[in-house]
N, C-alpha and C positions, 0 to 999 in steps of 0.2 A: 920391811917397808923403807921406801926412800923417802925424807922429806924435802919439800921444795920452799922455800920462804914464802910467805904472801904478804905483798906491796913492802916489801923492803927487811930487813933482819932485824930490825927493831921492833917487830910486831912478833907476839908468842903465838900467831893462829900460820899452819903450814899446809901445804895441799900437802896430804901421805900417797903415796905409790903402792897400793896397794898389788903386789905383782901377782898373787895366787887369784886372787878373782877379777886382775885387769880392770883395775879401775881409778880414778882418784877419786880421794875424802879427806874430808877437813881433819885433821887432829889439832888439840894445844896442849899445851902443859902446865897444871897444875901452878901455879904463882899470883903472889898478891897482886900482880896486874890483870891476870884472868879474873882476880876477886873485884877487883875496882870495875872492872867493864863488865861484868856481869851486873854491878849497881847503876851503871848507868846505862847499860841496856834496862834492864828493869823499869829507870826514870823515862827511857826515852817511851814503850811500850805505854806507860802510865799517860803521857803528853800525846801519844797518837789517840787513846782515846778519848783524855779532855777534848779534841776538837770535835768528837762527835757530840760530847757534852754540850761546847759551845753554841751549836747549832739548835739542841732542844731548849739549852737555858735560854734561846730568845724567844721561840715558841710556846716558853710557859709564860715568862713576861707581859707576853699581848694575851694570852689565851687568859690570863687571871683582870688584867684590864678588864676586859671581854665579859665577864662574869661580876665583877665589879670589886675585884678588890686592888686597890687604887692607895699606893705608898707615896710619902710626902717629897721625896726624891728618890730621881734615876741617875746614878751617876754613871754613864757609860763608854767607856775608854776601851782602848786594844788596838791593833792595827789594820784589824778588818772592816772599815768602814759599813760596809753595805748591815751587817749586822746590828751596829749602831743607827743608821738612818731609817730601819724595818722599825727600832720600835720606837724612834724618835718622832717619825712621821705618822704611826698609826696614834699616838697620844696627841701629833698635831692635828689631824685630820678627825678624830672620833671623839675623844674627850668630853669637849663642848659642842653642845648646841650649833648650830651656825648662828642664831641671832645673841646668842652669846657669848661668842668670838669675839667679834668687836670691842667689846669693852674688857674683858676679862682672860682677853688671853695674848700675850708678847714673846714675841723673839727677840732675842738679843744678838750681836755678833762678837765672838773674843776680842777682835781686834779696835772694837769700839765704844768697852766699857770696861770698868774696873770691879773686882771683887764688889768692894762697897755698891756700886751702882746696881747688883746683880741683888745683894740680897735687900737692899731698899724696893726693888721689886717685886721681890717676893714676902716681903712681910707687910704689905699691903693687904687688906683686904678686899674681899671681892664684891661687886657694884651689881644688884639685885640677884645674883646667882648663889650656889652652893659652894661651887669654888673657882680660882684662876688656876693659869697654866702659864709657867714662865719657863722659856726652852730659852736653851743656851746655848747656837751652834758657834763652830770654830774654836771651843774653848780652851784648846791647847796653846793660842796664843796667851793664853794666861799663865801657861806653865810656872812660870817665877812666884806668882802668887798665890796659887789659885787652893794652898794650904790655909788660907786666909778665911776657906769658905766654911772649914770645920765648925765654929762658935756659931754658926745658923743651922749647922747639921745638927746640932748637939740637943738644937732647940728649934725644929722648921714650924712653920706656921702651919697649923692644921689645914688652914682652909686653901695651901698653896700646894700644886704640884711642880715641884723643881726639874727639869730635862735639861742634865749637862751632858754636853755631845762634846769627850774628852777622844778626838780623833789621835791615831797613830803614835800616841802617849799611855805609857801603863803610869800606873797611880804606885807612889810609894807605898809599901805597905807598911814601912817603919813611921810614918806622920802620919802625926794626928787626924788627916782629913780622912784616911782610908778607915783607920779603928773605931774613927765615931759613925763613917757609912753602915760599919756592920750591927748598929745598934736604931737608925734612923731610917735607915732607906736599902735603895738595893745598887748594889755597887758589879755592873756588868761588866766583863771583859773578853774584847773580841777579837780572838786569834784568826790566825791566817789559817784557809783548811792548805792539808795536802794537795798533791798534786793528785794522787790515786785515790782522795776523797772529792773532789772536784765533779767527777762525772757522776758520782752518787748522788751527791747535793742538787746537780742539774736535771736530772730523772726526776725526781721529788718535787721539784720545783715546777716541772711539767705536770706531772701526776694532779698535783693540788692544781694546776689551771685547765683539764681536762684532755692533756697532750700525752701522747707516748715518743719515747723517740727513739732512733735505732742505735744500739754499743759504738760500730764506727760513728756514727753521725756524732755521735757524744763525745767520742775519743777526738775527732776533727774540731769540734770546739774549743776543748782542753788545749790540744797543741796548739793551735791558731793563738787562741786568746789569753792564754795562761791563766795562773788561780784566781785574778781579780774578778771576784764575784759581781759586784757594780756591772762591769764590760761585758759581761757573760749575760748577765738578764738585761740590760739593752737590747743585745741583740737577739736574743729570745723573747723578746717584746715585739722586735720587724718581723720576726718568722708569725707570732702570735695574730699579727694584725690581718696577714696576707693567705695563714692558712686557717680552713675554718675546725672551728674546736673538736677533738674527737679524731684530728688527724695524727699521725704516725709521719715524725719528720726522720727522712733520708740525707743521706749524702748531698743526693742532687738538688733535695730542696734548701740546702744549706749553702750550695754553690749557685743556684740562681738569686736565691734572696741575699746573701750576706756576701757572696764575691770570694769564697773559699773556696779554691778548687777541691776537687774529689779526691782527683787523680796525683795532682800533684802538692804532696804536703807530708806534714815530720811522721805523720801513720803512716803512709804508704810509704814512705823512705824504709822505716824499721821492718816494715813487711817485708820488702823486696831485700833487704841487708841480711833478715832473717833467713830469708830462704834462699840466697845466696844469687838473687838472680841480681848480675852486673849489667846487663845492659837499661834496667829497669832503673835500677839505683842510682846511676850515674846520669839516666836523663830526668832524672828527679832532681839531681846534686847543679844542669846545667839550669834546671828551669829558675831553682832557688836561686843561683849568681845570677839572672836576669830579672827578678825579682828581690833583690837585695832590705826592703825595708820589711817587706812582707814574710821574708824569710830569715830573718839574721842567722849570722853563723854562730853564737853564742847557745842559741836555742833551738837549734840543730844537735847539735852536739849533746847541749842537756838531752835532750828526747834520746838518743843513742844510749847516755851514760844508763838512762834510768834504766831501756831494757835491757842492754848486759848484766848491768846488775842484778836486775830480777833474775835474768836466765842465770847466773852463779847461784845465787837462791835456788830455783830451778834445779841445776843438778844438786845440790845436796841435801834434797828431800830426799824421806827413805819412800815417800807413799807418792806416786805422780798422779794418784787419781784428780778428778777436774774439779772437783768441790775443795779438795786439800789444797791444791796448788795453788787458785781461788784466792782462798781466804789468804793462804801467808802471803802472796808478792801483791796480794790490795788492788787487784785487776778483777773485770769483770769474764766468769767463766766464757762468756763469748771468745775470750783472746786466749785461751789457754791452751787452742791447739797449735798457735803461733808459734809459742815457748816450747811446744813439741817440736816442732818442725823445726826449730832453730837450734833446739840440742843437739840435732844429728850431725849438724854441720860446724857445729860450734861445740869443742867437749872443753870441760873446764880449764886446763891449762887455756887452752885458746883464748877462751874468755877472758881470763884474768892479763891474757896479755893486752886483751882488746881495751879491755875497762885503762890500762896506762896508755895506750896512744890517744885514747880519746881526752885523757888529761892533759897529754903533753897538744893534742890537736886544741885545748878551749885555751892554755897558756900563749899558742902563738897564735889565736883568733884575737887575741889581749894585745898583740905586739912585743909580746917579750920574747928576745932570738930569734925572731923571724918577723922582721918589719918591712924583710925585700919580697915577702912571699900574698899573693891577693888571697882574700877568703877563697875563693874560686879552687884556686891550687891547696891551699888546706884542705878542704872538704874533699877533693880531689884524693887527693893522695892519703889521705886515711882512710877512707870509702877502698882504695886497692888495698891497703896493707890489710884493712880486716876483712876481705873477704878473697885475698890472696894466699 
């Protein structure tokens, strides 16, 4: 066997030459750094499925609302916004009565009030009803303080429901305010999903408003808009208005309603890069530099890094069947003959060379060693060397 380093000699993991059955395969060697990344592989495998967690723990949230079990505060923080506003907004909206809104239920803004003024709100009683609702948005502009709120946690008023809307901030978990959440209330936290959980989420999303929609259609979202879930159901709100329920949204209905072309975008790049077709690719690469906002070259290049990598993933499975391949690279079996079709052309050494110019191509999209060079001519010139 020959071995070849992979991304540099510092790393124990090597493509082997396998020469009797012409092949390459990963080999490592036994070492306490093998032992250490196999623990944080382990952690990272644990953290890809917290985000699927994340998405039911808000589901249970509003589902236990919904049925009426109703805790004295929501403390809900992460960087995922939209997770937070889904159940901050269904307690604003459902909670109370509408004629007992008025008297009994307040928003606050972080930037317009202080700890004290928040819980002076909440230890109020409530004015002919059963109970108030005091929602807290922006409360990250309290961040300095907002430890402050534990001594109300410790003790919240029965008759108040507290909604702190702790955006783009996670909560100490060594202070006080987090250890008395676990005894008081419910203390939510809302992760960022992946990027190859992004188009699951968006199905699902569909599904529950009576929509289906098609793997590219889905996949053209993702790239376009990236993981911010908020900008993603906006604009799956325009398609909702315009098509009637029960429709199966396309491509084309994607490019009429929302202005995403079909034809040319970061899926159809990786298509045509896959299968090695260069005149496709490169009039994809001109239309992106004439559309420069629409297409950045940063997120170009991500969309590239992600399916090489997958396809390295790809070859060193022992099983290529479409359900295997499937689950490990986190794509939906509709793409998996892509990944076929793109091994033939692409065998591991290649790839691995691919996966470094696309690094050194996001380094000088940044300006670093190459400030004389336009995105145009980066994209350009890496788009030949990988499929040169």
């Amino acid at each position: 066997m020959l071995a070849y380093p992979f991304f540099g000699s510092k790393t124990d993991k090597f493509f082997a030459h396998d020469v009797k059955n012409k092949r390459f395969v990963f080999a490592t060697f036994e070492s306490e750094v093998v032992r250490r990344k196999r623990k944080i592989l382990h952690a990272a495998k644990y953290e890809f499925s917290s985000q699927i967690t994340i998405v039911q723990h808000a589901k249970n949230i509003v589902a236990d609302i919904k049925k009426g079990v109703v805790k004295p505060i929501y403390f809900l923080s992460g960087e995922e916004p939209y997770f937070i506003d889904q159940i901050s907004d269904y307690i604003e909206d459902n909670l109370l009565d509408e004629a007992d809104k008025g008297f009994n239920q307040v928003v606050l803004y972080g930037r317009d009030v202080t700890v004290e003024d928040i819980v002076g709100n909440a230890k109020r009683y409530p004015m002919m009803a059963e109970r108030q609702v005091v929602i807290v948005k922006e409360a990250q502009d309290l961040s300095r303080t907002i430890d402050k709120l534990s001594s109300y946690v410790d003790n919240p008023q029965p008759s108040t429901v507290l909604v702190v809307c702790y955006k783009y901030k996670k909560l100490d978990g060594r202070k006080a305010l987090a250890k008395s959440l676990k005894k008081s209330g419910i203390h939510y936290e809302s992760k960022k999903l992946y990027e190859n959980q992004v188009g699951d989420w968006l199905r699902r999303v569909l599904i529950d408003e009576g929509y289906h929609i098609q793997p590219k259609a889905a996949q053209i979202l993702v790239d376009y808009l990236g993981t911010s879930l908020g900008k993603i159901k906006n604009e799956l709100e325009k398609l909702m208005i315009v098509l009637p329920k029960g429709s199966e949204i396309s491509p084309e209905a994607i490019e009429e309603n929302i202005g995403i072309s079909k034809d040319f975008n970061s899926f159809e790049l990786r298509k045509a890069v896959g299968e090695r077709d260069v005149v496709k690719a490169q009039r994809i690469a001109q239309y992106f530099t004439q559309n420069p906002k629409d297409n950045p070259l940063v997120l170009t290049i991500s969309s590239l890094y992600g399916f090489f990598s997958n396809l390295l993933k790809y070859h060193g499975l022992p099983s290529k069947d479409k359900s295997t391949v499937a689950k490990t690279l986190g794509v939906n079996p509709y793409f998996v003959g892509e990944y076929t079709v793109a091994a033939k052309h692409y065998p591991m050494k290649k790839v691995s060379q691919i996966i470094t110019l696309l690094r050194e191509a996001d380094v000088k999209g940044k300006g670093v060693g190459a400030s004389q060079f336009s995105n145009h001519d980066i994209l350009k010139e890496t788009l030949v060397k990988i499929m040169g």
